[in-house]
C-alpha positions as CSV (number, residue, x, y, z in Angstrom):
1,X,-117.3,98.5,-60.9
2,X,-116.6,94.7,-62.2
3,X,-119.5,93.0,-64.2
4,X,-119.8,90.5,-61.5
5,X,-121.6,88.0,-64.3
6,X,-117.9,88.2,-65.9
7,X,-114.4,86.9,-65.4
8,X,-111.2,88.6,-65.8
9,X,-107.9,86.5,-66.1
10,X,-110.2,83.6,-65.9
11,X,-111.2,84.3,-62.0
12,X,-114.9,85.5,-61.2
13,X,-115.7,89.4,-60.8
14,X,-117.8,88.2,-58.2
15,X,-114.5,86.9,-56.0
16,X,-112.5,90.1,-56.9
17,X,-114.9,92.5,-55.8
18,X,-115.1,90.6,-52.8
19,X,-111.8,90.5,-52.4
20,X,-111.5,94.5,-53.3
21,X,-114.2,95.4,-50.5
22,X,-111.5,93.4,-48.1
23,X,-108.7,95.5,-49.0
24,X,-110.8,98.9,-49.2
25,X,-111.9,98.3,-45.3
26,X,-108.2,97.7,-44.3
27,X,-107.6,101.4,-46.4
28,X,-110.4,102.9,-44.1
29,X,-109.4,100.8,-40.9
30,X,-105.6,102.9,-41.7
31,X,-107.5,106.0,-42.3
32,X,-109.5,105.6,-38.2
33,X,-112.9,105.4,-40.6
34,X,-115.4,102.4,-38.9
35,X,-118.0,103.9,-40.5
36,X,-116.6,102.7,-44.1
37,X,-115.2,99.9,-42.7
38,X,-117.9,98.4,-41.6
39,X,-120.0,99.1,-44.8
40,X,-117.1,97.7,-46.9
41,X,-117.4,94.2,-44.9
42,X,-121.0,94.0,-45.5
43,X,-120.6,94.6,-49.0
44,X,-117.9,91.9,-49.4
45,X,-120.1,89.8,-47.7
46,X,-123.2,90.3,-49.7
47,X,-121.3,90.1,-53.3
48,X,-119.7,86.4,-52.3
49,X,-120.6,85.5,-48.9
50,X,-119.2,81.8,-49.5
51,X,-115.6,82.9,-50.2
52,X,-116.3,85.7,-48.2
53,X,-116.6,83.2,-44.9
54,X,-114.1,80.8,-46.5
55,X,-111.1,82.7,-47.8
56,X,-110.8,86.4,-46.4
57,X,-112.4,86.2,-43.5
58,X,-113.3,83.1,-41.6
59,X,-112.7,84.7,-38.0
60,X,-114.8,87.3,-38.8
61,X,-117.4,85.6,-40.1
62,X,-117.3,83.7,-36.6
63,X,-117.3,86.0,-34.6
64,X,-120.1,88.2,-36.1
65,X,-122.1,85.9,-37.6
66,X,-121.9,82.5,-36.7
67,X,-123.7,83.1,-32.9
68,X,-126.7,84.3,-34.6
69,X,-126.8,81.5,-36.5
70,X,-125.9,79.1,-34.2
71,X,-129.9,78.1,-34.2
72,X,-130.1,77.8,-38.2
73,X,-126.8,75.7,-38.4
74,X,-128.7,72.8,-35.5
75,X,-131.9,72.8,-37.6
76,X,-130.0,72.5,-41.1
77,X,-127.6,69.7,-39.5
78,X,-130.8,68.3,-38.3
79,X,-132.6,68.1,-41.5
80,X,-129.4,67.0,-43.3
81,X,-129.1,63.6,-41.5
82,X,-132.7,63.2,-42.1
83,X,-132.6,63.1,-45.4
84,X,-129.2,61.4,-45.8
85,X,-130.8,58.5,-43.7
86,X,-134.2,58.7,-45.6
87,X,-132.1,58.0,-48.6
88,X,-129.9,55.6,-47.1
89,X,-133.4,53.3,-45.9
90,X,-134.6,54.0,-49.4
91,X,-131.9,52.5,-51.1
92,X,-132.0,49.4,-48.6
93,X,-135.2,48.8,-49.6
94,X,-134.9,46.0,-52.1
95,X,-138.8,46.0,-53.4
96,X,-138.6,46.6,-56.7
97,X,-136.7,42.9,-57.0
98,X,-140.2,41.7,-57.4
99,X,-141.2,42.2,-60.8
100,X,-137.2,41.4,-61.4
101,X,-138.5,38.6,-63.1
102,X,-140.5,40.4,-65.8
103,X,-138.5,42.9,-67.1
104,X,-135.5,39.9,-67.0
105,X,-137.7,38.3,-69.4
106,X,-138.6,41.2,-71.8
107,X,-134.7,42.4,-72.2
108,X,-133.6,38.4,-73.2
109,X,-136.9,39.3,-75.9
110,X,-135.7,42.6,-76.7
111,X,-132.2,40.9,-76.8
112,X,-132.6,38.0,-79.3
């Protein structure tokens, strides 16, 4: 097996033996073995689950996974904009302009 903390030809171990766990469940999908199959598509999903979802198998990926996760996505989507907008209000908060003054004064001293 690939060191998956290495690269080889510059490209992460990590994505080929992703990607080699896709091929090697096609093999055993030709050779009428689920069994194999279905063991090769969890592994490729637990070595790189980000490309896994994004490049090999995206329809997979919604059609086993995504309506399990259909609660997890709402909450996270959820707790995104709460932040964002935290941050957003947070940045329109223009309090700090009050001791503006002061440090206006100390960098002209610091200055001359």
């Amino acid at each position: 097996m690939l060191n998956t903390s290495q690269r080889t030809a510059w490209v992460p171990n990590f994505y080929l033996s992703a990607w080699m766990h896709f091929i090697l469940s096609y093999l055993w999908n030709l050779r009428n073995n689920i069994q194999n199959v279905v063991l090769h598509i969890l592994d490729m999903f637990i070595i790189d689950y980000f490309f896994s979802r994004i490049d090999f198998a995206l329809k997979l990926w919604k059609l086993l996974f995504l309506p399990y996760m259909s609660s997890i996505i709402g909450w996270y989507s959820k707790q995104r904009h709460r932040i964002v907008m935290d941050m957003i209000l947070d940045s329109i908060d223009l309090s700090f302009t009050m001791d503006f003054d002061h440090y206006f004064n100390e960098s002209l001293i610091l200055l001359s």
